[in-house]
Backbone bond lengths (Angstrom), bond angles and torsions (degrees), N, CA, C in turn:
res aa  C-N    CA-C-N  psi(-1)  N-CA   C-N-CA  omega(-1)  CA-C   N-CA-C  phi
1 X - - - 1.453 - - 1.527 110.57 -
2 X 1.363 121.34 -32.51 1.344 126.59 179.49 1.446 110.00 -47.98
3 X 1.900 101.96 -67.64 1.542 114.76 -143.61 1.681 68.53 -76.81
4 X 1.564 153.29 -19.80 1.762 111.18 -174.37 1.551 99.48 -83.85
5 X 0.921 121.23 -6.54 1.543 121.22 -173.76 1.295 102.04 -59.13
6 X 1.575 86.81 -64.01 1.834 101.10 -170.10 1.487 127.79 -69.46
7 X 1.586 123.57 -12.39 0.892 154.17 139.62 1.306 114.51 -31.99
8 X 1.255 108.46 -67.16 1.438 131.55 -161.99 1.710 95.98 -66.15
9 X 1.315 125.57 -61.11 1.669 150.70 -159.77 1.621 72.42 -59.98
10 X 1.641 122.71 -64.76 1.701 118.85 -133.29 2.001 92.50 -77.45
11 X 1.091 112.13 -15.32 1.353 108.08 -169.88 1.906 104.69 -92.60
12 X 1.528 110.52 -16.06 1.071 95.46 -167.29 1.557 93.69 -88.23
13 X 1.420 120.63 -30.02 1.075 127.34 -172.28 1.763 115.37 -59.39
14 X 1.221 95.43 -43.22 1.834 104.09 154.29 1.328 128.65 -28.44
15 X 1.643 99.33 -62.01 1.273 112.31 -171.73 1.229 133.83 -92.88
16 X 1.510 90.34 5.25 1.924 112.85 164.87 1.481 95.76 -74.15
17 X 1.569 112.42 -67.12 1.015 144.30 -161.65 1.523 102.32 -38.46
18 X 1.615 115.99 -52.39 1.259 124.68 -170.59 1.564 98.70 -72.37
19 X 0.789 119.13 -67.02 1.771 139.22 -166.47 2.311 112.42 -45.88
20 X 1.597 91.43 -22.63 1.220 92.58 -168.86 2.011 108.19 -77.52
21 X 1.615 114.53 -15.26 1.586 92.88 139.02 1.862 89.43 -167.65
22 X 1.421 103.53 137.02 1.310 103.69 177.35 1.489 133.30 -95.18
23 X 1.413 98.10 13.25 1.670 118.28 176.43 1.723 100.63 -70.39
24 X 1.097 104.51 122.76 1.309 108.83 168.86 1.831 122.89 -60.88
25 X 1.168 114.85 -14.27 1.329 125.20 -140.77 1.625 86.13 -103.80
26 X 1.477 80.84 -41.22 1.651 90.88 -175.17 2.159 116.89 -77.94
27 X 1.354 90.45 -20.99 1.585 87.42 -178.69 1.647 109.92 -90.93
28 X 1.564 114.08 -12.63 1.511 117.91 -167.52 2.003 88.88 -97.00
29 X 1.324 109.32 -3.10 1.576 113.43 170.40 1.056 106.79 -84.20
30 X 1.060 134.02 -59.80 1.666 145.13 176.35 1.489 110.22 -57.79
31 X 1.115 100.58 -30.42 1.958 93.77 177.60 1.918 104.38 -75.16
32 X 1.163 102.79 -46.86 0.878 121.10 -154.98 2.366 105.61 -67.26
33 X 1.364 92.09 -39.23 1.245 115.85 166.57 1.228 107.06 -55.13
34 X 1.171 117.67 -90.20 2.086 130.91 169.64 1.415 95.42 -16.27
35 X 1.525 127.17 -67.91 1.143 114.51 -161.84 1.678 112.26 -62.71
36 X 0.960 112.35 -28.11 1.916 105.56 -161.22 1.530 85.90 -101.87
37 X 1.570 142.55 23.65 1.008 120.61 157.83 1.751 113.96 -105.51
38 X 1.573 87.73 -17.65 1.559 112.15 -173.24 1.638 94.78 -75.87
39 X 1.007 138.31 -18.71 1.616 135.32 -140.14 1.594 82.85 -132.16
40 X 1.286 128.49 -51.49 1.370 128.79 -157.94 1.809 101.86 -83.98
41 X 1.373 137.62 43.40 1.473 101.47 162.25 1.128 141.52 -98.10
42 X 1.118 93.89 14.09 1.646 110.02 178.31 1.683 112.75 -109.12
43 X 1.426 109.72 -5.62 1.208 122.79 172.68 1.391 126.62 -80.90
44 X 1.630 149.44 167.53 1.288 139.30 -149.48 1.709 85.87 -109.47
45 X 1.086 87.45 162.13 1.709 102.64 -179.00 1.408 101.45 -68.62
46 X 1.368 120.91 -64.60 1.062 125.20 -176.44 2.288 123.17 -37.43
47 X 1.477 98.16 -29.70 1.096 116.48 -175.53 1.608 105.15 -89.84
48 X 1.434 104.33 -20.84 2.090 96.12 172.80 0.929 94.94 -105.63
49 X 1.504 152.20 6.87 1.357 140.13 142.95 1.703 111.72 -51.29
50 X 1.577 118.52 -51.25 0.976 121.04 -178.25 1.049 133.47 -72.99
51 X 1.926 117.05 -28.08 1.256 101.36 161.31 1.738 138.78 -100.04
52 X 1.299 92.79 15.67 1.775 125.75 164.89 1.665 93.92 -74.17
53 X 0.770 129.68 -68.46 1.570 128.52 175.46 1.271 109.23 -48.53
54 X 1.192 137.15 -62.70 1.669 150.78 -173.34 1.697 91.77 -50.92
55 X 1.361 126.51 -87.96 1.306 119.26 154.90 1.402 136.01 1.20
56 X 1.441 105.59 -56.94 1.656 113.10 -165.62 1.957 104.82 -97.97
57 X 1.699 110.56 -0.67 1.043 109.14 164.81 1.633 119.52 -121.52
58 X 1.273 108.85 24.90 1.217 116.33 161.71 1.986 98.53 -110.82
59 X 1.313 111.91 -20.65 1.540 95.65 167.24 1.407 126.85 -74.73
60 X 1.702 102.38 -20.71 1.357 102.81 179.98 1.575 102.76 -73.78
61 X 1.448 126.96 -54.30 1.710 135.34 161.15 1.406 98.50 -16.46
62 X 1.378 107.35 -65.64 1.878 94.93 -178.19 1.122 138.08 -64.10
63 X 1.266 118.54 -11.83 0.964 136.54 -156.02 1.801 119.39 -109.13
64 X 1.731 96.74 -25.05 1.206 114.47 -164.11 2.035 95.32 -96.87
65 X 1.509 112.99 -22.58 1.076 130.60 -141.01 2.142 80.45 -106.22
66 X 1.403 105.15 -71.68 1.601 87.90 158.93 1.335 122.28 -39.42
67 X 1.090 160.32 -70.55 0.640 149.54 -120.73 1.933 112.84 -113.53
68 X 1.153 90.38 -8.61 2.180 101.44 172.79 1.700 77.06 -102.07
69 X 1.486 145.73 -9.11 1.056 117.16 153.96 1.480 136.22 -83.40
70 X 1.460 111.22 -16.80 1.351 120.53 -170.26 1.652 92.03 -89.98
71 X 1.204 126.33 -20.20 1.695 135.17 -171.97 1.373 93.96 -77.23
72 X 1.276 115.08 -62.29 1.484 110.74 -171.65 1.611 125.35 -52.70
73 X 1.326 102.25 -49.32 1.902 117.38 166.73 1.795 97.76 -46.77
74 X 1.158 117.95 -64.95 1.675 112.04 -169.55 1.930 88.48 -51.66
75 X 1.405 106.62 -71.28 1.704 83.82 173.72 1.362 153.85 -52.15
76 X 1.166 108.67 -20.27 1.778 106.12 154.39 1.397 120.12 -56.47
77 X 1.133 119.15 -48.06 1.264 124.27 168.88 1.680 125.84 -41.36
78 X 1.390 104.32 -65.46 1.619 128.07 -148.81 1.778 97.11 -109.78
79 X 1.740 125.67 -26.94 1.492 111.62 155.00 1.219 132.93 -59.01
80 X 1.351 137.19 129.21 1.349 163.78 -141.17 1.625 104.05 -119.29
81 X 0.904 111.10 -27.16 1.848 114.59 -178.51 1.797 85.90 -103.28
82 X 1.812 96.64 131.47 1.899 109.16 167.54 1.478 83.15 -70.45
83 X 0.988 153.88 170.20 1.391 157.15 165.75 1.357 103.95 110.65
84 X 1.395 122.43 -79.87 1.834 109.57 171.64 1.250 99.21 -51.90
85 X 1.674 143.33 -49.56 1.466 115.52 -149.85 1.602 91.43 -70.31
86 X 1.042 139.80 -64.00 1.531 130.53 178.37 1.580 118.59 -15.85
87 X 1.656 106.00 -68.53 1.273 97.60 173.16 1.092 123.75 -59.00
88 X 1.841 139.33 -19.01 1.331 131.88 143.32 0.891 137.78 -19.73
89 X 1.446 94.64 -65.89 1.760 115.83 177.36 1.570 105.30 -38.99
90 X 1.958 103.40 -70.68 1.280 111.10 -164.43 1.518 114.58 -47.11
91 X 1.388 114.41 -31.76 1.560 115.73 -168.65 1.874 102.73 -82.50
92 X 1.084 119.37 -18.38 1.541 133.39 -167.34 1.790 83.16 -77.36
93 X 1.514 125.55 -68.51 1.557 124.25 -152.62 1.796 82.90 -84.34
94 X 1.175 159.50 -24.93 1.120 143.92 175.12 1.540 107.82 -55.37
95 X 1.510 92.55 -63.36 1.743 93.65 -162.66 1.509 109.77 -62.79
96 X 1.094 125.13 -33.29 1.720 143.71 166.13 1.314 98.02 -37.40
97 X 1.230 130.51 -64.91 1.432 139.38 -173.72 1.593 111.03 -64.54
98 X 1.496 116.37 -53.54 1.424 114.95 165.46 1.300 144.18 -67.44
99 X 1.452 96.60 -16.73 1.653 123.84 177.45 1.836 96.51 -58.92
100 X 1.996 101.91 -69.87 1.745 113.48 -173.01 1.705 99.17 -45.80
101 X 1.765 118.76 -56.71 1.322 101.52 -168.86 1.379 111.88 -49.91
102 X 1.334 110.25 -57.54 1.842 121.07 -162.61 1.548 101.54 -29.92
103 X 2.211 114.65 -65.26 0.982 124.51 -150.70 1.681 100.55 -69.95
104 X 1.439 130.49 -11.64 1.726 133.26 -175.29 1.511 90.61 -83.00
105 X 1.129 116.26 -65.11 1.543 114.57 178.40 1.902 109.28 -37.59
106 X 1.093 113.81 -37.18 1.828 99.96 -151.93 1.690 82.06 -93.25
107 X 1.295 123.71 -33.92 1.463 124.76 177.40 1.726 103.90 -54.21
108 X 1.357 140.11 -57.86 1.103 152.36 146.30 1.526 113.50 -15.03
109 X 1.184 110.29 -56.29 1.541 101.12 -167.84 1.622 105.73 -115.70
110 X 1.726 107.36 6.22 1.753 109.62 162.56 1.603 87.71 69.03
111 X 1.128 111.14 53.38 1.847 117.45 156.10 1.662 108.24 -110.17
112 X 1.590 130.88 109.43 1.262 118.09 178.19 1.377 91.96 -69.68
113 X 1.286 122.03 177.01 1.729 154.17 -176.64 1.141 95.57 -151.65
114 X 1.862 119.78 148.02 0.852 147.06 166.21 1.358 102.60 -45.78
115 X 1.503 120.17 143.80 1.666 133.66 146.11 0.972 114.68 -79.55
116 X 1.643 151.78 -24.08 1.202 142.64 175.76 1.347 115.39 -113.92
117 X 1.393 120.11 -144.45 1.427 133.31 163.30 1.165 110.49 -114.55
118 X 1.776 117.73 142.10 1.449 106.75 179.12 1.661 117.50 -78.23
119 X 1.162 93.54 -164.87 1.431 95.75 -167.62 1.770 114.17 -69.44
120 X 1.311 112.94 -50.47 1.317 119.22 160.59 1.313 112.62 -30.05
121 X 1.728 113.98 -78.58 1.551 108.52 178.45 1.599 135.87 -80.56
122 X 1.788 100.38 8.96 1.538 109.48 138.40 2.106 121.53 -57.89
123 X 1.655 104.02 -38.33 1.021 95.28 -154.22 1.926 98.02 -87.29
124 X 1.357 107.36 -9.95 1.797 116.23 -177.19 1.477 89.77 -71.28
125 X 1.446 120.28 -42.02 1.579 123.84 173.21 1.708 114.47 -26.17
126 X 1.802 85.82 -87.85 1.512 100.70 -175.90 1.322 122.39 -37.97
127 X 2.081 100.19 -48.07 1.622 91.38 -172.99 1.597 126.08 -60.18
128 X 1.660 87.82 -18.33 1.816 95.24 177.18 1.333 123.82 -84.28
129 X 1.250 108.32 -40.27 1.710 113.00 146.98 1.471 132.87 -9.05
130 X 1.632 95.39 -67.55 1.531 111.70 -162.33 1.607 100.10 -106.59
131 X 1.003 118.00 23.33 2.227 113.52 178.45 1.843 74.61 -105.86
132 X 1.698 90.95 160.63 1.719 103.05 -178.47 1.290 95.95 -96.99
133 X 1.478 108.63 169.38 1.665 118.04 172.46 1.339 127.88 -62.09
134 X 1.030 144.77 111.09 1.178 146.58 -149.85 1.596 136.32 161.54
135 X 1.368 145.91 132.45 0.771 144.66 176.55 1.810 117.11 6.27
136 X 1.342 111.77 -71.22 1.388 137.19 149.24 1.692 123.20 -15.53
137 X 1.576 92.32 -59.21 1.472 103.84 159.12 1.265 111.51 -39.57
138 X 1.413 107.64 -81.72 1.447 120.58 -151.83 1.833 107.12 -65.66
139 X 1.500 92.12 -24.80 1.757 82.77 170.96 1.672 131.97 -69.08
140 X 1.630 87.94 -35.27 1.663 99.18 164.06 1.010 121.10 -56.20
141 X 1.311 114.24 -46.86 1.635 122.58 -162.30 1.670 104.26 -71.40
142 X 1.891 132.65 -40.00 1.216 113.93 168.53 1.107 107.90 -94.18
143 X 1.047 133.28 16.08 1.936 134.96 155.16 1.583 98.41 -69.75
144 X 1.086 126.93 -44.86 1.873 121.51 164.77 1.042 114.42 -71.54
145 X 1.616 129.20 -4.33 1.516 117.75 -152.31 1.704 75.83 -94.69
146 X 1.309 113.16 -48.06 1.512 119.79 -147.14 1.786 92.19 -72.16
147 X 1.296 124.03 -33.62 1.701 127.36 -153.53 2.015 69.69 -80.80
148 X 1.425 134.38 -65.90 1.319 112.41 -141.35 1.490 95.67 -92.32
149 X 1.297 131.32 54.25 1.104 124.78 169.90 1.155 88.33 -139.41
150 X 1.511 141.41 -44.56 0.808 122.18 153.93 1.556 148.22 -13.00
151 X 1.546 110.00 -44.09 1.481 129.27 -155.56 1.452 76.20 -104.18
152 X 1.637 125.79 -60.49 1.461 98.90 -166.05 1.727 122.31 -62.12
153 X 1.359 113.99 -24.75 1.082 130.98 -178.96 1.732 97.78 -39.62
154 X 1.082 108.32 -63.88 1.993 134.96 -170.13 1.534 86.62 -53.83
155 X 1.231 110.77 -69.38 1.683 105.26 -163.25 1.367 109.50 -72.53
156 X 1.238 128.11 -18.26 1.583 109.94 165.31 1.747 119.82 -84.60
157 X 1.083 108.82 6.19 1.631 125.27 -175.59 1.544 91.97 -93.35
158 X 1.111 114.50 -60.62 1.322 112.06 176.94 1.511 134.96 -83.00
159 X 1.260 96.52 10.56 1.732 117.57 164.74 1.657 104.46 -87.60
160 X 1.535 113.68 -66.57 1.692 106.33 163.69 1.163 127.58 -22.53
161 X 1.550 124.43 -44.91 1.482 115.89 170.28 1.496 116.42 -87.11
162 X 1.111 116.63 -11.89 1.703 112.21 -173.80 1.280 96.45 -97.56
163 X 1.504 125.16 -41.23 1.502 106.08 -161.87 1.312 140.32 -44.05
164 X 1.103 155.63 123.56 1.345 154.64 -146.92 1.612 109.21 -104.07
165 X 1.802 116.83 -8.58 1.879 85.02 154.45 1.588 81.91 -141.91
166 X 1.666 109.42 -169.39 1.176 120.81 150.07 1.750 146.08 -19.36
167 X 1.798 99.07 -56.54 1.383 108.77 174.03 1.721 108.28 -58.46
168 X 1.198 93.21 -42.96 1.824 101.80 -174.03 1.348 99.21 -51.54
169 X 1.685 124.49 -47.73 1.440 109.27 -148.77 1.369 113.48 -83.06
170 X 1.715 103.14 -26.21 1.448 116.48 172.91 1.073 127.56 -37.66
171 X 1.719 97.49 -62.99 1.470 133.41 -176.56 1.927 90.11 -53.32
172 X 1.014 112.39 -90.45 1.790 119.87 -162.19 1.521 100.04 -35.87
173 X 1.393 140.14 -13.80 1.105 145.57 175.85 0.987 127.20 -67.66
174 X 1.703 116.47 -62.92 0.787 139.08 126.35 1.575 143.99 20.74
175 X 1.810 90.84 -80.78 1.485 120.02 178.09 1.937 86.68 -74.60
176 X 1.267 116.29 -56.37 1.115 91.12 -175.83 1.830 149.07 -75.75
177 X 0.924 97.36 -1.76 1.558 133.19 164.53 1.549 96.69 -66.99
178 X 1.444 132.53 -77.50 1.267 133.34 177.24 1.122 137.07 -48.18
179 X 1.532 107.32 -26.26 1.722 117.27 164.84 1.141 110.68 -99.75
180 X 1.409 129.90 -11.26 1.669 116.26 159.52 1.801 102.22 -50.88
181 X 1.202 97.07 -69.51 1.402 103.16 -175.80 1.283 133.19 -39.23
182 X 1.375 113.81 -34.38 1.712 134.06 -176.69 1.530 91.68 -59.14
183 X 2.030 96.02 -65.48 1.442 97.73 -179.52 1.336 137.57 -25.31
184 X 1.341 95.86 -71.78 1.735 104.07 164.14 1.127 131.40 -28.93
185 X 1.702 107.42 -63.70 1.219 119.62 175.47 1.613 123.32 -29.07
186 X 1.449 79.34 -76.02 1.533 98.05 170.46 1.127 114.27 -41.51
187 X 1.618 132.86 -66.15 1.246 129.02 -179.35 1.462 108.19 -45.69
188 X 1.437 142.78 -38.70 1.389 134.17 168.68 1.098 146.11 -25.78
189 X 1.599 75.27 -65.35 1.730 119.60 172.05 1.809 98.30 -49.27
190 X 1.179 89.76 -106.13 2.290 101.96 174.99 1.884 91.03 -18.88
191 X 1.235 131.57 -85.37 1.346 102.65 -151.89 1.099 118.63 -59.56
192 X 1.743 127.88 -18.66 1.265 129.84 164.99 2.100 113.97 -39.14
193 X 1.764 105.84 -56.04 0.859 96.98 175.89 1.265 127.95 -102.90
194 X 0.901 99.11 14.10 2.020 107.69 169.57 1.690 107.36 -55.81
C-alpha cells in the first residue's frame, strides 16, 4: 500500500510538474535560467542577465531553425512549383547542418535547447499540414519562410553582440548570412507567384 501511495503522490507530482508549461522553448528557458543562477553566485548581475539572454537566443535560433526545417519537409512534398521544392530542399540540408553546429555549440557552453517545436511553430506546422497542394500552398509556406527568417535574422544579430566567445560569434554570423538569403529567396519566390 505504501510503494502505490508513493507511486501514486510521485506520478502526480510529475504531472503537475509537466503540465505547468508545455512549450518547449519555455522549459529549455527555465532550465537554462536555474542553471546560470545556480553556477553564477559569485558572478555580477549584470553578467547573468547576459548569459540568460545569450541562452534564450540561441533557443529561439533553435527553435526558429527546427522549425523552417520541419516547414520545408511538409514542403517538398506538398509544393507544386520545381522552384519552391528546391528552395525546400536548400533550407532542409541548411538547417540540418545548422541544427548539428547550433546543438555542439550549446553542449560547449552547457545551453539546453529545446527537443521539440514550440507551440507557436507547432501551430505554423499544422496550418501547413492541413492547406492542400497548390499555388496557395506554396505561398503560405514562403509567407513563413520570410516571417521565420525574419525572427532568426533579429536573434542572430543580437547574438553577435552578446555572444561571449568566438564560436558564438561565428556561428550567429553565419545563421545570419543564411537567413538573409532564405529571406530573399523566399521573398522572390512569392512575388514570382503572386
Amino acid at each position: 500500500m505504501k510503494h502505490s501511495t508513493f507511486f501514486s503522490v510521485s506520478f502526480c507530482l510529475l504531472l503537475t510538474a509537466g503540465c505547468s508549461s508545455n512549450d518547449s522553448t519555455d522549459k529549455a528557458d527555465r532550465i537554462n535560467d536555474e542553471r546560470i543562477d545556480k553556477q553564477a553566485i559569485a558572478v555580477s548581475d549584470d553578467a547573468k542577465k547576459d548569459a540568460k539572454e545569450v541562452s534564450r537566443l540561441m533557443v529561439r535560433l533553435s527553435d526558429s531553425g527546427l522549425t523552417e526545417y520541419e516547414l520545408s519537409k511538409i514542403a517538398l512534398q506538398k509544393a507544386t512549383n520545381p522552384e519552391v521544392r528546391a528552395y525546400s530542399q536548400r533550407a532542409i540540408n541548411d538547417h540540418q547542418q545548422d541544427d548539428r553546429t547550433l546543438r555542439a555549440l550549446a553542449k560547449q557552453m552547457n545551453v539546453t535547447l529545446p527537443a521539440e517545436l514550440s507551440e507557436k511553430s507547432k501551430s505554423y506546422q499544422e496550418k501547413l499540414t492541413s492547406q492542400k497542394a497548390g499555388t496557395e500552398f506554396d505561398l503560405q509556406y514562403l509567407s513563413n519562410m520570410v516571417d521565420l527568417n525574419d525572427k532568426a535574422i533579429d536573434a542572430a544579430d543580437d547574438l553577435i553582440d552578446l555572444a561571449p566567445n568566438d564560436d558564438a560569434k561565428t556561428f550567429a554570423r553565419k545563421i545570419l548570412d543564411d537567413d538573409k538569403k532564405h529571406k530573399d529567396q523566399a521573398k522572390q519566390l512569392k512575388n514570382a507567384l503572386d
